[in-house]
Structures are given as C-alpha cells and as structure tokens.
GUGUGU-149869 format. One record per residue: residue in three letters; x, y, z of N, C-alpha, C, O in turn. Coordinates in steps of 0.02 Angstrom, whole numbers, plus 50000, padded with zeros to 5 digits. Example, Ala and Ser with C-alpha at 12.3 -4.5 7.8 and 13.67 -1.06 7.14 Angstrom:
residues 2
ala506604971650390506154977550390506604983550390507124983450423ser506424988850354506844994750357506455000250394506705005750402
This chain:
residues 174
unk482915109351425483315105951376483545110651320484045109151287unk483215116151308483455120951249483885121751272484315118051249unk484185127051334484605129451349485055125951359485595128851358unk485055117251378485855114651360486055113251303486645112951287unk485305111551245485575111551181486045118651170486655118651174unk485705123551159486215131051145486845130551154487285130951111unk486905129451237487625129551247488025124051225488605125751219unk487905117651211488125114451182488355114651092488855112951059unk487815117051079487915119051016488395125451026488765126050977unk488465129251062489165136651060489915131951076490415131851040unk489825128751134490375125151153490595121251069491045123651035unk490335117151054490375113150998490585118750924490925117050876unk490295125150934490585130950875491155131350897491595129950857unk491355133650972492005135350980492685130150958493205131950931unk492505123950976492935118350987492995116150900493425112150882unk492615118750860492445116350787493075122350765493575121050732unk492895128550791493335133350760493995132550765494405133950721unk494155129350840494975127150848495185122050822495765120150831unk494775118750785495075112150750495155114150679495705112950655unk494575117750631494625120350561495335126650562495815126850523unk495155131550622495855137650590496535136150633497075139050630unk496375132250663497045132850718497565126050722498145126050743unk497115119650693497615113950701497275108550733497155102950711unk497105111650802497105106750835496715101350831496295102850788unk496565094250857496425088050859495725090550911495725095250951unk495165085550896494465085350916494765078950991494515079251048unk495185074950976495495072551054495665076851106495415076051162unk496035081251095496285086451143495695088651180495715089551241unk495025089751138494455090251177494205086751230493825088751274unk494475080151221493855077651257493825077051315493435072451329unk494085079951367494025081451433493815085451454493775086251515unk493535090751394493245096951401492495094151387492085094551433unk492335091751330491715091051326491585085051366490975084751367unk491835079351405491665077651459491435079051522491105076251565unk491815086051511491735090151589491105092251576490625091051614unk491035096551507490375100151506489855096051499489335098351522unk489815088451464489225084751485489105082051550488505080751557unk489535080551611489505081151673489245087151716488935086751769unk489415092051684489285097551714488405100051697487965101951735unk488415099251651487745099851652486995095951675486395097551679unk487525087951692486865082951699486985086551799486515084551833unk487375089951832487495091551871486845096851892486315097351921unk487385100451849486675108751820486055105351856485915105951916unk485695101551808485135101751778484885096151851484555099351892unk484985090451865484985084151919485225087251987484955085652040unk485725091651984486005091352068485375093952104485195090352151unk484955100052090484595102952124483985095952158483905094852218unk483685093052113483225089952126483715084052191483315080252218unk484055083652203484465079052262484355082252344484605079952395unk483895088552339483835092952386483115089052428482995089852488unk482585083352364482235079852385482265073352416481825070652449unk482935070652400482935065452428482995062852491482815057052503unk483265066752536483215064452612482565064352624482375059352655unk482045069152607481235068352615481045061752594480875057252633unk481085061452532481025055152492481105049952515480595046352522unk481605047952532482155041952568481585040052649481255034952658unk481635044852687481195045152730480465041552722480255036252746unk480165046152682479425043052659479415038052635478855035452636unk479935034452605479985028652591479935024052648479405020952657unk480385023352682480555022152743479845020352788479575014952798unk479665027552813479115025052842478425023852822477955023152862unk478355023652733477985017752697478135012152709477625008852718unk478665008852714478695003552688478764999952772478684993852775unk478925004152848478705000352893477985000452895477694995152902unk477635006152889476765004852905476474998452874476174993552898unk476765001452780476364995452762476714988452782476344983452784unk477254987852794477264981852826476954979152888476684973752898unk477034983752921476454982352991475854981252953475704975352964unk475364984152910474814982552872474884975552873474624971752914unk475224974252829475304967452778475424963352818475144958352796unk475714961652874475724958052935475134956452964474934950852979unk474824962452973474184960253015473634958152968473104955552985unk473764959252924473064959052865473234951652836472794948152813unk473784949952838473834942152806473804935352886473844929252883unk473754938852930474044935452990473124933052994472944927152990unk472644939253002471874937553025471554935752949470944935352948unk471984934452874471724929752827471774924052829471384919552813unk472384923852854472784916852880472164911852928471874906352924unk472204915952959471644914553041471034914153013470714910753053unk470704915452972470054914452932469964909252903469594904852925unk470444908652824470244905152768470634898152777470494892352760unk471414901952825471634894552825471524890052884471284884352881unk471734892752934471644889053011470534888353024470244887053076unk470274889652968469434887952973469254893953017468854891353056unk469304900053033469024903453076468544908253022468454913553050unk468264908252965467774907252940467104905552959467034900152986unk466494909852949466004906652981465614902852898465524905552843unk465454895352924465434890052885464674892452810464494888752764unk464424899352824463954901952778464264904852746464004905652691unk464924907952752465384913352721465894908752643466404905652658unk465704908952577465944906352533466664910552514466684916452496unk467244906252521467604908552500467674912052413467884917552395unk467534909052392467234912052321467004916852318466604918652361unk467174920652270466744929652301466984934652343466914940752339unk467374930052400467624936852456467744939652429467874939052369unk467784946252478467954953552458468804951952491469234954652456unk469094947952552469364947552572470114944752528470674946452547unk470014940452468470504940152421470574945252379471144945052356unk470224950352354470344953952321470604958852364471104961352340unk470424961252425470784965952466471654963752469472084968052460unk471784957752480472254955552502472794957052437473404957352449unk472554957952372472964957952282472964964252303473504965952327unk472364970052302472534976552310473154977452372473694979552350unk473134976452421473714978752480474244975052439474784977652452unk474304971152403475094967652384475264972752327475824975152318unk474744974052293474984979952219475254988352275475774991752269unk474704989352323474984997752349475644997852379475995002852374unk475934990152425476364989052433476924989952386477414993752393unk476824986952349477294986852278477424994052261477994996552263unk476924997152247476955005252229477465008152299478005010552282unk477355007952356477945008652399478555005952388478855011352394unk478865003152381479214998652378479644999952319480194997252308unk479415003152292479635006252209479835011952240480365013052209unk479795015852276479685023452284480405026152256480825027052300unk480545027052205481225031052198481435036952262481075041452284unk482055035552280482515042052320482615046552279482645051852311unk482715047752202482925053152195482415053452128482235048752093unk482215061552122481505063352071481435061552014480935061551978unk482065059652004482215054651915482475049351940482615046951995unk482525047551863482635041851838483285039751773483475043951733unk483505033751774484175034451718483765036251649484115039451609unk483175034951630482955037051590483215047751568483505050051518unk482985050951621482975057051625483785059051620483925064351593unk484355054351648485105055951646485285055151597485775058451582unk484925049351531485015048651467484935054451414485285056551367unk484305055951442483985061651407484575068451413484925070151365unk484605070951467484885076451474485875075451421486215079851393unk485955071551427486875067251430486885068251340487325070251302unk486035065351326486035064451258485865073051203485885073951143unk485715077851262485455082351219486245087551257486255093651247unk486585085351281487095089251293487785086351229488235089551204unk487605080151222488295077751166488305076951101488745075851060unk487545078051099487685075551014487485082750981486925082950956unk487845088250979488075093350940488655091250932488795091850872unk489115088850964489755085450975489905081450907490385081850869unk489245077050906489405071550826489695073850787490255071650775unk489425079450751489745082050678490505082650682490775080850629unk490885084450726491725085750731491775077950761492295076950792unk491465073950757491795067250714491925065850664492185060250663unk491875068750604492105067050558492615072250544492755073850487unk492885074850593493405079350561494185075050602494765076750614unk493755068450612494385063650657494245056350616494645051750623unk493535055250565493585048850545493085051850473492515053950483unk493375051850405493015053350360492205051750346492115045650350unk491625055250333491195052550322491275045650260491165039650269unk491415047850222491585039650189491675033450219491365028850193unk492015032150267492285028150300491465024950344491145019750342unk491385030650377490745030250427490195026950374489885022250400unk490045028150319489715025450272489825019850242489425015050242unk490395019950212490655010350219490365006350280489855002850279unk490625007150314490455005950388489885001650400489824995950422unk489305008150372488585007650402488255003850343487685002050356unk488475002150278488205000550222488614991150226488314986150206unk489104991050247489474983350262489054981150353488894975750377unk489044984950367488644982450421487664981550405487244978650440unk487624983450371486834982250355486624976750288486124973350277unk487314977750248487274972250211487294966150220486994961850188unk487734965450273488184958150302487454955550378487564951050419unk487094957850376486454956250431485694953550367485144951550383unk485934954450304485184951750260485514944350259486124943350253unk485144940650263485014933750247485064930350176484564928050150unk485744930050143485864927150099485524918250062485534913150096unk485414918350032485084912049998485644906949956486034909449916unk485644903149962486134896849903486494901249864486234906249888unk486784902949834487034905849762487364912049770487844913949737unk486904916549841487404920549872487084926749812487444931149788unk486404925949797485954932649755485474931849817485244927349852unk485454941949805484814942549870484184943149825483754944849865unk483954942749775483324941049727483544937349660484044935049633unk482994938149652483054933649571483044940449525482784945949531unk483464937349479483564942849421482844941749398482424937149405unk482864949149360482314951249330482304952149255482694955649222unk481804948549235481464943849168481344948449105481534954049123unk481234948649072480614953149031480024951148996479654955348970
C-alpha cells in the first residue's frame, strides 16, 4: 500500500503542477487518474487471479463431497430419530448425534463460502481508496473550500433536531 500511496501522491504532484502553472482544468484529468486507479487495483489484484482456477476447483469438489456427506449423514439420522430405528434405551436428549449433525451444517457452510478469488470487495476498497484520495486536495482547485464548508456546516446543521421556537438550547441566565 505505500508504494501506491507514493505514486499516487507523484501522479497527483504532477497533475497539481499542470493545473497551478499551466491552465489546465483538474476535469481534463480524469481519465487519467481513472486509468491509474484501475491500473493499480490491476497491479496489485490481477496477480492473485492466478489462484482462482485452484480455488474454484476446491470449491467444487468441497462442496460435492460434503454434499455426499450431508446426504448420507442426514439420510441414517433420518432412519434413527425419525422413522424409530433408534434403540428404545438410546435418549434422544444428549445425543452426540444432534450436535454432530449442527457441526456438519456449520463446516458445510464454511465450504460453501469458499471465495474464488483471494480477496474480497473489502480489499478492492482498500486498495481504490489509498490510490485516490491524494487526488482530494485538487478538488478544491475546481470547487472552493468555502463552498465545501458551507456545505458540510448546512448539512450538519439541518440533521439536529429543532424544538418549538426553532432555539437549539435555552439561553443562558446569570
């Protein structure tokens, strides 16, 4: 993650410098710094895609075994507890045989989850987010900080919960 911060932060010097000495508009950019936040969740994500046919696979033939499991293991509970094949000393209460049956439904589950690829949107956030926001600051060289502050001060005002009279406390006494 340093190293896309850096370059993001150089990209973001360069693109800062052509907007302060040269003229140009922080729009004209943005197909550039699109590319380069694509490019890097690329960078950084494409390699790990080298796991997923493995992945995909093991998934795969998790999720037939344990289904064959889970077939046979609910088919001879079935045949026990429900159809009476139980021997009549054996208390259902206590089995070990219901609690086996919660465990195989949770390892199942853990299969069944198995991600194809080594991340997660969490991890595409992460990377997307430490590649763009050097970017922020040459927003305001397209929308005044003032403005952005109005903004954020009418939007936080207008969310408190006004009372009768339209005062957010009671004046103060001496």
């Amino acid at each position: 993650m340093p190293v896309i911060l850096a370059q993001s932060v150089f990209l973001s010097a360069i693109i800062a410098s052509r907007i302060f000495f040269q003229g140009a508009a922080l729009t004209a950019f943005r197909y550039e710094i699109a590319a380069f936040v694509i490019m890097q969740l690329a960078v950084v994500l494409g390699p790990l895609f080298v796991f997923a046919p493995t992945l995909s696979a093991l998934k795969r033939r998790g999720r037939q075994e344990y289904d064959a499991l889970a077939a046979r293991y609910t088919r001879e509970f079935h045949d026990k507890w429900i159809k009476g094949g139980a021997p009549s000393d054996e208390p259902l209460m206590g089995s070990a045989d219901i609690g086996s049956l919660a465990d195989l439904a949770s390892s199942y589950e853990v299969v069944r989850g198995m991600r194809t690829a080594p991340f997660g949107l969490d991890t595409i956030i992460q990377v997307a987010v430490v590649a763009a926001v050097p970017f922020l600051p040459l927003v305001l060289t397209v929308v005044p900080a003032e403005e952005i502050l109005k903004k954020l001060v009418g939007c936080c005002s207008s969310r408190r919960s006004r009372p009768a009279g339209g005062r957010l406390s009671a004046p103060i006494t001496a």
